[in-house]
C-alpha positions as CSV (number, residue, x, y, z in Angstrom):
1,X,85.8,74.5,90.4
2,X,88.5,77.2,90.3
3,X,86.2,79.6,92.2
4,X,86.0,77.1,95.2
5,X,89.9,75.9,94.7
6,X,90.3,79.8,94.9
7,X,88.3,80.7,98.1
8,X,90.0,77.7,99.3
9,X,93.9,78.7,99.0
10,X,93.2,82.7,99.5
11,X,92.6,82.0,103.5
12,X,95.0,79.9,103.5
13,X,97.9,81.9,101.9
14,X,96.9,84.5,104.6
15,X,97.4,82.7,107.6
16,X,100.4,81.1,106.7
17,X,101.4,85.1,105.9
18,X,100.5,86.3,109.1
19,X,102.5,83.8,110.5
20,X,105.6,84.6,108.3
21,X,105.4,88.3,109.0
22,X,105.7,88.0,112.8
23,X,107.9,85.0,113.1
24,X,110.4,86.6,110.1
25,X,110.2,90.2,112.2
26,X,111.2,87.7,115.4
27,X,113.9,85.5,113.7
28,X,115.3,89.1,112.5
29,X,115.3,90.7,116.0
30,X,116.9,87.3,117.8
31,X,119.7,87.9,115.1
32,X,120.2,91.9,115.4
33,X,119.0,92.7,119.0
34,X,117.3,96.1,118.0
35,X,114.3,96.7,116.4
36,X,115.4,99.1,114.4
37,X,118.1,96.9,112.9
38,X,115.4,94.0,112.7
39,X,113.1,96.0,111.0
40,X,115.4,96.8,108.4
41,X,116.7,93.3,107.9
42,X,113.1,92.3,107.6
43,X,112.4,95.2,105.0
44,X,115.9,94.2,103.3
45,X,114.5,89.9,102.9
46,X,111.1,91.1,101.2
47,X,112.7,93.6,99.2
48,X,112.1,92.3,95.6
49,X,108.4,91.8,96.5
50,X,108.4,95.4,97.9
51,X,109.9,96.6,95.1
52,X,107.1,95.1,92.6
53,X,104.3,96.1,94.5
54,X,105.4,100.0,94.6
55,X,106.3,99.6,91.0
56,X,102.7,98.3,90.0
57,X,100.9,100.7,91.9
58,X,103.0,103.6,89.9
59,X,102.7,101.5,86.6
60,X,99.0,101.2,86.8
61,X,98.6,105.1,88.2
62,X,100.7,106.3,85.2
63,X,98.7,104.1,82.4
64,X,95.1,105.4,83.9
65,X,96.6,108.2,83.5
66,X,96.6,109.4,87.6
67,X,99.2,111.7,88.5
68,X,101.7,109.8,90.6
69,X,104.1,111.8,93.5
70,X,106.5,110.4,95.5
71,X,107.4,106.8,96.1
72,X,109.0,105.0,98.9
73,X,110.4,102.2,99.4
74,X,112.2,102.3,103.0
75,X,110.1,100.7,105.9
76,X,108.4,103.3,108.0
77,X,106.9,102.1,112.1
78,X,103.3,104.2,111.7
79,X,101.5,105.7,115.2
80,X,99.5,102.7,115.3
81,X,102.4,100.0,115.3
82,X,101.8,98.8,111.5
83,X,105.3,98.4,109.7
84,X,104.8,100.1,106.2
85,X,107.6,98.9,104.2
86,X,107.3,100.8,101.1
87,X,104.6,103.4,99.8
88,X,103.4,105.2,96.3
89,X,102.0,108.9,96.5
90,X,99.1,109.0,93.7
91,X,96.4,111.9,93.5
92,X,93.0,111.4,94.7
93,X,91.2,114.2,92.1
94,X,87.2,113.8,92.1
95,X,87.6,112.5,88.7
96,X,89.6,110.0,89.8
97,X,86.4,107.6,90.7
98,X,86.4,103.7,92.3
99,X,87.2,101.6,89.7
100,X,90.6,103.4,88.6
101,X,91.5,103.2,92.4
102,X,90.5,100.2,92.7
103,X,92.8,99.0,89.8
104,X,95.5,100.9,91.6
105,X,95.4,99.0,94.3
106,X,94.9,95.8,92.8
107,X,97.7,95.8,90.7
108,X,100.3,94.5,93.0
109,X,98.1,91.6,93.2
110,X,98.1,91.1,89.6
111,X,101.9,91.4,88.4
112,X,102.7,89.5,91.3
113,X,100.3,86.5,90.3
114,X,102.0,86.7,86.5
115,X,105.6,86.4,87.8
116,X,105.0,84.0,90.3
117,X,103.1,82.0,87.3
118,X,106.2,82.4,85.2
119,X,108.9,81.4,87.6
120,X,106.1,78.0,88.1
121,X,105.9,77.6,84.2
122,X,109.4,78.7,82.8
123,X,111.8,77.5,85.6
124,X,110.3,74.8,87.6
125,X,108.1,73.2,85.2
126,X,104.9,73.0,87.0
127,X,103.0,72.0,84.4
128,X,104.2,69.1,84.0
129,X,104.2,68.5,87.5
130,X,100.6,69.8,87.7
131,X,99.7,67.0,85.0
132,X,101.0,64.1,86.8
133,X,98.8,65.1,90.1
134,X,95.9,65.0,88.1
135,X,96.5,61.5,86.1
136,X,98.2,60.1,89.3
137,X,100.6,58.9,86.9
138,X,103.9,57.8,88.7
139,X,105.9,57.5,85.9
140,X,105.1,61.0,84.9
141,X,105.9,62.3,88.5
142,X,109.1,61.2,89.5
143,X,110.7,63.2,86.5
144,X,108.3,65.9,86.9
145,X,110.0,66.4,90.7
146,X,113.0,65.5,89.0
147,X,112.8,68.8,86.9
148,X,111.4,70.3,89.5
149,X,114.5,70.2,92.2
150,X,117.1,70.8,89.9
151,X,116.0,73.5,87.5
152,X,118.8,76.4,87.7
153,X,119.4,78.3,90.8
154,X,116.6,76.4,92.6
155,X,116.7,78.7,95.8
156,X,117.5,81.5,94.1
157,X,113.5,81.1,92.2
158,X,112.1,79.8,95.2
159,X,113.6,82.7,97.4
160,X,111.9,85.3,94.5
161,X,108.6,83.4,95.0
162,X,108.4,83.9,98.7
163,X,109.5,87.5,98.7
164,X,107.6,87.9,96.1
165,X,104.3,86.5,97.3
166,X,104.4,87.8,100.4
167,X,104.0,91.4,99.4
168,X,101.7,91.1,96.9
169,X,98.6,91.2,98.8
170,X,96.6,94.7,98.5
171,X,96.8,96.7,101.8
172,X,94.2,98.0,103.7
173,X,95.2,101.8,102.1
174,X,94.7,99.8,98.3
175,X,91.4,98.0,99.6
176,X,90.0,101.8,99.9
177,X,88.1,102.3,97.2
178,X,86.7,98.7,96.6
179,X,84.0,99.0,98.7
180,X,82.5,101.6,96.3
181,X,83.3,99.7,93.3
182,X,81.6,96.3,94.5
183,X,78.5,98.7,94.9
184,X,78.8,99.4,91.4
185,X,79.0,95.8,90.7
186,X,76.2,95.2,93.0
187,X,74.0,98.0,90.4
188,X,75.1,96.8,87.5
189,X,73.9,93.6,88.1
190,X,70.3,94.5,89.6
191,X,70.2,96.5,86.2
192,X,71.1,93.3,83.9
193,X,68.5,91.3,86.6
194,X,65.5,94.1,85.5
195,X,66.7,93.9,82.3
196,X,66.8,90.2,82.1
197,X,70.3,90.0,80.2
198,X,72.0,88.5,83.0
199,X,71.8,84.9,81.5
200,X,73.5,86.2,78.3
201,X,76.3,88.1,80.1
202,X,77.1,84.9,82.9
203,X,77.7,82.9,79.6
204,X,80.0,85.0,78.0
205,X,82.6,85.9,80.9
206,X,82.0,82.1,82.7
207,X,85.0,81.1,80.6
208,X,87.5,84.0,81.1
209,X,86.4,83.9,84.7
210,X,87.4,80.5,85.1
211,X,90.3,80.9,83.7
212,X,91.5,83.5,85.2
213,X,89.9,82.0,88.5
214,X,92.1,79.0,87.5
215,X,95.6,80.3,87.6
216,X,95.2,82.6,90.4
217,X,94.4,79.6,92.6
218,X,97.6,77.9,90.6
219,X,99.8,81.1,91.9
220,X,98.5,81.2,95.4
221,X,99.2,77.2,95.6
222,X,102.4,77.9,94.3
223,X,103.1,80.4,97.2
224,X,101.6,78.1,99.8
225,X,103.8,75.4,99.0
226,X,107.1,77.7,99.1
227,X,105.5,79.4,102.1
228,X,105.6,76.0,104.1
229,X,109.0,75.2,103.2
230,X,110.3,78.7,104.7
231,X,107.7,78.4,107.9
232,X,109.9,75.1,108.4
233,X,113.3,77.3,107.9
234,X,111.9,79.9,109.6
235,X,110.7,77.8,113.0
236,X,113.7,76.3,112.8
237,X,115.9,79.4,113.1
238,X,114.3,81.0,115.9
239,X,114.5,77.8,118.2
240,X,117.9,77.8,117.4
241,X,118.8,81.5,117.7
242,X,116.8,81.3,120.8
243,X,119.1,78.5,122.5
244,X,122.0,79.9,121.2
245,X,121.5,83.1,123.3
246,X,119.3,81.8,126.0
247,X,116.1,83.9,125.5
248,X,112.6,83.4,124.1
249,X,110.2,85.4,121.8
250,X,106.6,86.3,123.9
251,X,104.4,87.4,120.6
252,X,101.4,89.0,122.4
253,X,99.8,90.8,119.7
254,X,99.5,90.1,116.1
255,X,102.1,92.0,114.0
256,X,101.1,94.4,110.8
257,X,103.4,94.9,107.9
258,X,101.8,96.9,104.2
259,X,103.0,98.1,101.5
260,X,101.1,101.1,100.2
């Protein structure tokens, strides 16, 4: 069941991204009028979200022990019109192999998951609220939203969720090396088939899979339902902007934003 709730909210959290990424570039250039300035006003909103995913890719390069260079975290327009907003310079030695890369660039993805999951558990209470959905229990639900909407510096968390979460996401540049390390998924488990041992391994990580399974889908719910609230703000703000001065925003090609 996680698996499924999973593969359910991933597509999902990424369209509703695409959508915030081009309509949060547009809101920012109605306000500035150059796209210089609305870049960097873009940049400046997902800041704390740039700034984990940078430090995670470092953090992971530095524990599996890959030499690490410079690191970036000012937005940069690339030849082919994607908007990279921040980047980490790591070493690419033949020793370095798939599966360290591959943690490398999924580590963004990981710490970003655990904070969202703590701001959900430690300030808004979303267990609670998680257990009244599933016993339909009104009694349990009205204080469970109760707790919800006025924990401490509501917008503050929910504005740390959205910048958060929408830089999280691996980048084409961290998605690299994954191809290589699902072939060596792909062997190891045609050698466990031969071997017939696949039955004894399925039953020992079906648990921790679940889990794990489990409160990633929990974290990307949590960012869809903050991501809907600021679509709303967002659509809002560029009708209004665009009344205000009398022009209208023509999106005729999907916009690209990474962090690296």
């Amino acid at each position: 069941m996680p698996f499924f709730w999973l593969a359910l909210a991933l597509p999902t959290l990424l369209l509703l991204q695409r959508w915030i990424h081009r309509h949060l570039r547009g809101v920012a250039y109605l306000l500035t009028g150059r796209m210089s300035w609305a870049v960097l006003l873009y940049a400046i909103v997902l800041f704390p979200g740039v700034l984990l995913h940078e430090l995670s890719h470092w953090l992971a390069a530095r524990l599996l022990g890959v030499r690490t260079g410079a690191i970036s975290l000012l937005p940069q327009m690339q030849k082919d019109g994607v908007l990279r907003l921040g980047y980490v310079e790591y070493y690419r030695s033949r020793s370095l192999g798939p599966i360290r890369e591959s943690l490398i660039g999924v580590a963004p993805l990981i710490t970003g998951t655990v904070v969202v999951l703590l701001i959900g558990f430690r300030i808004f209470d979303i267990a609670s609220f998680t257990i009244a959905l599933e016993t339909a229990s009104v009694d349990r639900l009205s204080p469970a939203l109760s707790r919800l909407f006025t924990a401490p510096d509501f917008l503050v968390w929910l504005y740390f969720i959205f910048a958060i979460s929408n830089a999280m996401m691996p980048s084409p540049s961290d998605r690299r090396a994954w191809p290589p390390f699902l072939i060596l998924l792909a062997v190891a488990g045609v050698a466990l088939y031969v071997l017939d041992r696949q039955q004894v391994i399925i039953a020992g990580i079906a648990g921790p899979a679940a889990t794990v399974f489990g409160y990633l889908a929990l974290a990307l719910s949590l960012a869809i339902g903050v991501d809907v609230v600021f679509i709303f703000v967002i659509y809002l703000l560029e009708g209004l902007i665009s009344r205000l001065r009398g022009v209208e925003l023509v999106y005729e090609q999907p916009d690209a934003a990474s962090s690296e």
